[in-house]
Structures are given as C-alpha cells and as structure tokens.
C-alpha positions in Angstrom: 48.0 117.5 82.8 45.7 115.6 85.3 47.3 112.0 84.4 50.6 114.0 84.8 50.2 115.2 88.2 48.6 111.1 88.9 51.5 109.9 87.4 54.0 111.8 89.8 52.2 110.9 93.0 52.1 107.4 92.2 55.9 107.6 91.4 56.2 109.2 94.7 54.4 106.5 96.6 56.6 103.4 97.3 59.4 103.2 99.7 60.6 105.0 102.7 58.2 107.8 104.4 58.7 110.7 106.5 56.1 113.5 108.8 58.9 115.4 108.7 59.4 118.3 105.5 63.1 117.4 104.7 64.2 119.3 101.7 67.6 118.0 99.8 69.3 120.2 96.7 71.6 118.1 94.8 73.9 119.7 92.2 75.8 117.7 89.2 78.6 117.8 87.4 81.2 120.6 89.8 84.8 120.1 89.1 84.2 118.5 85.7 85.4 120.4 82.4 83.0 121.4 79.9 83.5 124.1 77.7 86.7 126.0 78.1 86.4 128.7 76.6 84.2 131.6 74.5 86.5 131.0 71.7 87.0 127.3 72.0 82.9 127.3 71.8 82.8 129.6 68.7 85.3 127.6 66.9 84.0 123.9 67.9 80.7 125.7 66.5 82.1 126.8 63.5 84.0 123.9 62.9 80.4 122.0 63.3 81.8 120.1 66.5 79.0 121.3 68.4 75.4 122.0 68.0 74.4 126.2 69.0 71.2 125.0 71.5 72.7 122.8 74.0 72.8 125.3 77.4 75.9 122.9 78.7 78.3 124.0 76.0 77.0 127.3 76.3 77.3 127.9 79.7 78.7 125.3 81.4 82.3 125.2 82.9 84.4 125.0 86.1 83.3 127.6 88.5 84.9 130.7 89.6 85.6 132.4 92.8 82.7 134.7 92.4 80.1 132.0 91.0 80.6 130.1 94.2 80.4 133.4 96.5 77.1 134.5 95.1 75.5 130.9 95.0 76.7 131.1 99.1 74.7 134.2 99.3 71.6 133.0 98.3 71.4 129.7 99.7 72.4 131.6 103.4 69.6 133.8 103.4 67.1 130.7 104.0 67.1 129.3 107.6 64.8 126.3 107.8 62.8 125.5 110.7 65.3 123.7 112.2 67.9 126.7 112.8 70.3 125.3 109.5 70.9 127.4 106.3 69.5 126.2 102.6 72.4 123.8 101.9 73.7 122.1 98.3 74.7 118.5 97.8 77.9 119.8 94.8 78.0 116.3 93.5 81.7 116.0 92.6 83.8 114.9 90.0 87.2 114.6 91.2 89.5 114.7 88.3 89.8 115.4 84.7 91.9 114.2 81.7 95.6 115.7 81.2 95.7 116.1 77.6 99.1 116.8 77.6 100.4 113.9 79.1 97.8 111.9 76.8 98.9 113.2 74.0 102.5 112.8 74.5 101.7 109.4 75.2 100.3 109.0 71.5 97.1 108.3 73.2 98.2 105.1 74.4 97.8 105.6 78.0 95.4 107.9 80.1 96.4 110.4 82.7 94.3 112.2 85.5 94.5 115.4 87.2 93.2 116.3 90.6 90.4 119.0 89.4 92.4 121.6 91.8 95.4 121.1 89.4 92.8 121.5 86.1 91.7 124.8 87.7 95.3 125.8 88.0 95.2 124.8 84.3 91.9 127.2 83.8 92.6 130.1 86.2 96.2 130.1 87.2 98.3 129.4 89.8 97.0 131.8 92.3 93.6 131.3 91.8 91.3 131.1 95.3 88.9 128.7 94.4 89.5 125.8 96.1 89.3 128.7 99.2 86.2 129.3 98.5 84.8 125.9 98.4 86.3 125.0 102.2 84.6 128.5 103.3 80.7 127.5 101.7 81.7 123.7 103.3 82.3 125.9 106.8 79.3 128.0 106.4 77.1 124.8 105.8 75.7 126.1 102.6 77.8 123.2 100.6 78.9 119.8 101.0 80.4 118.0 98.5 79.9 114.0 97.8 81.0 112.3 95.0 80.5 112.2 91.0 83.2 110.1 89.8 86.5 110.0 89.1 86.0 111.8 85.8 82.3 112.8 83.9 83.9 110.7 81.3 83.8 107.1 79.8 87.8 106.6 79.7 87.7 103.6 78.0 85.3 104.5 75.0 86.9 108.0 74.6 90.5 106.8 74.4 89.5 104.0 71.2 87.9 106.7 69.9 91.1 109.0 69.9 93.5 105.9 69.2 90.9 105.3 66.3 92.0 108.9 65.0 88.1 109.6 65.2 88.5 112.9 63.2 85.7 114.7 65.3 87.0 113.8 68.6 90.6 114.9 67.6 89.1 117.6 66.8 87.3 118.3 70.5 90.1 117.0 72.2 92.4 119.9 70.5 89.9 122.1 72.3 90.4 120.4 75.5 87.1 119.4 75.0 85.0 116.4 74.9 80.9 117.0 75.4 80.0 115.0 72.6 76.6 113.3 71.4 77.5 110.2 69.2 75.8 108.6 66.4 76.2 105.6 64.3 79.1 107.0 62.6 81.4 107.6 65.4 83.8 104.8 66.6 82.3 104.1 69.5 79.1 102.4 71.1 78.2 104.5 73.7 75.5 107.5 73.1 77.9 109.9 74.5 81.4 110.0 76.0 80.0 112.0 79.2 78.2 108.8 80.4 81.8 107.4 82.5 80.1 104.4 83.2 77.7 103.0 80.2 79.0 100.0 79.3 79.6 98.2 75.8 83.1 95.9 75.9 82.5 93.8 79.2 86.3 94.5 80.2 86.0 98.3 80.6 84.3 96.9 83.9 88.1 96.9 84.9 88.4 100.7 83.7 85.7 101.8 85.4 86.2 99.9 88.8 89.6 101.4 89.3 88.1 104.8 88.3 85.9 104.3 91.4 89.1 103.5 93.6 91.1 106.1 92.2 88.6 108.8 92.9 87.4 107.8 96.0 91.2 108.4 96.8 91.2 111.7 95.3 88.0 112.4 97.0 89.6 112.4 100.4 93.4 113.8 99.6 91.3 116.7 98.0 87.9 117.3 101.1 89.4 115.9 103.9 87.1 113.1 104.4 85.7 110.5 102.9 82.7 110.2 100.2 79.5 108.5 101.1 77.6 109.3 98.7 77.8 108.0 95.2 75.8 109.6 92.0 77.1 107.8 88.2 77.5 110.1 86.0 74.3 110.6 83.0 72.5 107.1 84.8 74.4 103.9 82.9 76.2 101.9 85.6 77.2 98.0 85.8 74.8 97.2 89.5 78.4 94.7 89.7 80.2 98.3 90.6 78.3 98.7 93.9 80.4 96.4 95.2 83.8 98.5 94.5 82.0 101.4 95.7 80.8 100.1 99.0 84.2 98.1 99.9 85.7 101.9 99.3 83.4 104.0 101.7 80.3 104.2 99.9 77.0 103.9 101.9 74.3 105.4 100.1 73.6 105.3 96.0 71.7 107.3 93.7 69.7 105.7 91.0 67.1 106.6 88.8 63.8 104.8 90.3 63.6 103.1 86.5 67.4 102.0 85.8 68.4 101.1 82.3 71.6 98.6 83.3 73.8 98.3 80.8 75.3 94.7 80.6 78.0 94.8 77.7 77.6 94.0 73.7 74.4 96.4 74.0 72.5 93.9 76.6 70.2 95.7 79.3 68.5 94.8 81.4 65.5 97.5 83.4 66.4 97.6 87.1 63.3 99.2 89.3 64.4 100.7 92.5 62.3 101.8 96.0 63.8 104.8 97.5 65.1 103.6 100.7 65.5 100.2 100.0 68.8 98.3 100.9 70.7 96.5 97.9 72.8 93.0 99.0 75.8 95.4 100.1 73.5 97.0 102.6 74.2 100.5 100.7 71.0 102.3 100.5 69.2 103.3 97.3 68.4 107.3 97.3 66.2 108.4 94.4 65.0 112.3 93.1 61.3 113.4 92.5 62.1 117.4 91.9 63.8 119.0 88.8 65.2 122.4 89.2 66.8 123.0 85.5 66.4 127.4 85.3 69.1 127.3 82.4 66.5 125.6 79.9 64.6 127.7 78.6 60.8 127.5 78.0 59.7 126.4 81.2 58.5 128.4 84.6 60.9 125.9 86.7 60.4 127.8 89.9 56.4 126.9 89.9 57.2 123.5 88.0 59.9 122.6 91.2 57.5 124.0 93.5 54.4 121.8 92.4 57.1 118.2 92.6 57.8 119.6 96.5 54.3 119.7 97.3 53.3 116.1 95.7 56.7 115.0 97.7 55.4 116.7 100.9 51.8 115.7 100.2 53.0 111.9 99.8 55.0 112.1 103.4 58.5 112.1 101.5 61.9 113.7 101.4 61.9 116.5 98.6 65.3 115.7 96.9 66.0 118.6 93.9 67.9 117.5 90.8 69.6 120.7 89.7 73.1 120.8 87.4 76.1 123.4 88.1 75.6 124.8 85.1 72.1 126.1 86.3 74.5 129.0 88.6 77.7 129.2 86.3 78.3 133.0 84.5 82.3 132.6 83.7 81.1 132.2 80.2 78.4 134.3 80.2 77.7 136.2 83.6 73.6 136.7 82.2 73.3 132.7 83.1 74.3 132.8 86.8 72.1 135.5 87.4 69.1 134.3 85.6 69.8 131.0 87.5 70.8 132.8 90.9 67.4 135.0 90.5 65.5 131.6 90.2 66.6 129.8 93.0 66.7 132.7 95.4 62.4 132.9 94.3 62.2 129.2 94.9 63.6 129.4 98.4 61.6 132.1 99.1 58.5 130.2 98.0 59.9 126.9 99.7 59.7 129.0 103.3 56.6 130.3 102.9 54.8 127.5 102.0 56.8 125.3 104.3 58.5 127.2 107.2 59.3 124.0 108.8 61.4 122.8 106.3 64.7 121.4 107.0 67.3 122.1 104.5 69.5 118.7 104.4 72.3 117.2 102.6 72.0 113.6 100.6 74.0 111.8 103.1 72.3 113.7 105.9 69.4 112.0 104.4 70.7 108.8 104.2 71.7 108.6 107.8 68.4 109.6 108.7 66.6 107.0 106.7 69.8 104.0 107.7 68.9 105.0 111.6 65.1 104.8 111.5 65.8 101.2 110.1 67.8 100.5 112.7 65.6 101.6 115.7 63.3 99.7 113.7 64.7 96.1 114.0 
C-alpha cells in the first residue's frame, strides 16, 4: 500500500504545476450505443455473445431525459470557491453506425448517423433529450468536447462483418457491437470499441476522415467547435494529431504511458508530461483520479478522494476519469442511483476538504495551462 501511494505521487510529479485547487470531471463514452436493450442483453447472453459481469453491457446505454436531469441536480448543488457549479467534461461521441443502411449495402459500405438521429432511433421522434443536454450546457453543469466520430474501429468491424464473422453477425443483429476479441475472431484488434487501434497501416485513411467528419458533426450538432480531443479506449496513430489540430483541436488527452500502435502489430511506448506541447503546439492533458462507482468491490468515493489529495498535495490539477455508464439507470434505474449517491458523497467530501476548489472544464484547463505559457515567454 505504501509503494502504491509512492508510486502515484511520483506519477503525479512531472510537468505543469498549479497553487491553485482546480478540480476537472471528465466523463466517457455519451452519445455512443452500447447495449440496447434488456432483451437484446438477455438474448446476446443467452446466445453466449456476451459475458454476464461486464457493468458496460449491463448498464451502459444512451442516456435519457431523466438520467441527465438528476446528474444536473447533483453536480449544481456544489459551488466551488470560485462562485461556479461542479461541472462535467461529457466526452462525446458524435455518431453511430446505421445498420440499416449498412446492411442494405451488403456491408460494403459504412454509414453514420448524427447520435440525435440514433436517439430518435432509441426513444422516438419526440424525445427531449437533446433539450436537456443545451439546458445542463446553459446551467454550466456540462460541457461537451469531443470522443470521436464513432466509439468504434470502422475499418476492423466492417472486415469483420464482410468476413461473415458469425459472432459479430450475430451482435450486429442486436444493433450491437461491445465485443472483446480473441485469436479466433477475424480481426487484429483486442476489441472493436478501440476506433482508433491500428493493425492495416491504410485504415490511417479511415480513421483520419472519421476525425474530419466528426469534428463536423461536432459543431452542426453543439454549436461550436471541439477543442478538446480524448481517443477512444487509448490506441491512436500520434500521425493523427495532425488531422486533429488542422480541424480545431487544441488540447489532447493521452494516457501519461501511451502504447502507439504503428500497423502489422508494431508499437512503440510514447511517455507523455502533462502540459507539455507536441510539434503541432496542441497541448498534452493527462488524468491522475479514477471515479468508476459502477464496479463493484471498491470504496471509490475514499479511493477518488485519496488520488485528489496526492494531486493537490503535488500542486496539480485534479482531473477525474469517470465513464457515463457510472450515472446511466435506463436499463436498470438501481445503477444511476447507486452512482448518483456516490458522486453526490464525493462532492460533498471534495468541499469540505477543499472549499476553495474550482470546478473546471478540460478545455478550461487547457486555456489556463496554454496562457501561463504564454505570459511566460
């Protein structure tokens, strides 16, 4: 436990510093499809598709109305100690496959909807959700940046399908695709949700345009453009920062210890300071907290709590990894309020131990890193 706790201040220790408590809560995964349905869940299970433990196929879908109003509540109760409420980075994925128009295209050719169209898809027609996401953006309490076109490596999961990959088949019939794979399957990836691992150098192409393309999306869908850029599940080609700076993108998220895939399964290990610049000038952002309350067998309110103080303690940003599916109960209503419970205890905690914390967004935080840089020059 002692080399543990050494372990996470010396992670926390090179790279950009701060006197200042700044507190960032970044959320993966919203507007991506996961699981459907109860029933789709059951029979994927039953058919063997799936395995019963994993908490994303469980509970993890596109939100409702009512999971984003009660996630509003509780973040809006906390007023840091710079007069602005607890706020959420929704790290967004802008789009998702149209199996319909895939499949009447013999899987030939892939098609992508705007995720408000897939939650037409999910809810219907009238649904208010995309409402209900511009009213948390006006209160301040959520800010979207972007995920990726798609939580999905196109260009893997379409050989698979054109390959007739009987398990796949299978998940896509489901409208489904959250798939670990093994040796067996016909692909070379270790799962389809990774959009940009890498095996076949030329799906560099794929992916770029997937970059384009949702940046687009991003803006038609918000209002503004993205700045902020998270790759989905951690493989991505470093080449890609170029597309994604030449499109809008200013600061990057990367794991401080980057596994870079390089095509024919070639990597290379990329180490990265938090706060550093890469040769586009885009600025590297990295996470030291883990807020995960829909995994079981873990007190992550204390756990989250301890990687704030070694942040704090080492005079740096606290910046929270925590998933949607952490504050999701469409499936099963039990899980947002377990999750809800959670966070609400943590924010609590956070503002007693910390009342001058300031609740920030991740491309609040990179502006305030980029402009202590430049005064600095």
């Amino acid at each position: 436990m002692i080399i543990n706790e050494f372990k996470r201040h010396v992670s926390n220790f090179p790279g950009w510093r701060t006197k200042r408590k700044l507190l960032v809560i970044e959320s993966d995964d919203w507007g991506s499809i996961r699981m459907p349905t109860s029933i789709d869940r059951a029979q994927l299970l039953e058919k063997g598709i799936i395995d019963e433990g994993n908490r994303y196929n469980r509970y993890d879908t596109l939100a409702k109305a009512d999971d984003l109003e009660e996630l509003f509540e509780v973040l809006s109760r906390y007023i840091g100690g710079d007069g602005n409420p607890a706020v959420m980075t929704p790290v967004t994925i802008t789009g998702n496959p149209d199996f319909e128009k895939i499949k009447e295209e013999n899987f030939e050719k892939y098609y992508a909807e705007p995720f408000p169209e897939t939650l037409k898809r999910y809810y219907g027609e009238n649904n208010n959700i995309m409402e209900t996401w511009k009213q948390g953006m006006k209160a301040g309490v959520f800010k979207p940046q972007f995920h990726g076109r798609e939580h999905l490596n196109v260009a893997e999961w379409m050989r698979s399908l054109q390959n007739s990959d009987k398990t796949n088949c299978i998940a896509f019939d489901h409208g489904f695709w959250g798939l670990r794979l093994g040796d067996g399957d016909n692909t070379r990836i270790s799962s389809f949700q990774a959009a940009f691992d890498l095996y076949d150098p030329k799906d560099l192409q794929v992916q770029e345009q997937s970059i384009i393309e949702g940046l687009h999306m991003f803006e038609t869908i918000f209002g503004y453009r993205a700045i902020f850029f998270v790759p989905p599940n951690g493989p991505f080609n470093n080449s890609l920062e170029k597309t994604a700076y030449e499109y809008g993108i200013k600061y990057i998220s990367k794991a401080k210890r980057q596994i870079e895939p390089l095509g024919w399964g070639e990597t290379r290990t990329v180490f990265h300071i938090p706060g550093r610049q890469n040769e586009h000038g885009q600025l590297i952002l990295t996470r030291n907290c883990v807020f995960e309350p829909s995994e079981e067998g873990k007190d992550w309110v204390s756990s989250c709590l301890s990687d704030i103080k070694i942040a704090f303690r080492m005079r740096k940003p606290a910046v929270i990894s925590t998933h949607r599916v952490n504050y999701i109960g469409a499936l099963e209503e039990s899980n947002r309020k377990r999750g809800l419970k959670q966070l609400d205890e943590l924010l609590s905690a956070i503002m007693k131990n910390w009342p001058d914390v300031e609740f920030i967004t991740s491309d609040q935080l990179g502006d305030i890193i980029a402009g202590e840089k430049k005064m600095s020059k």
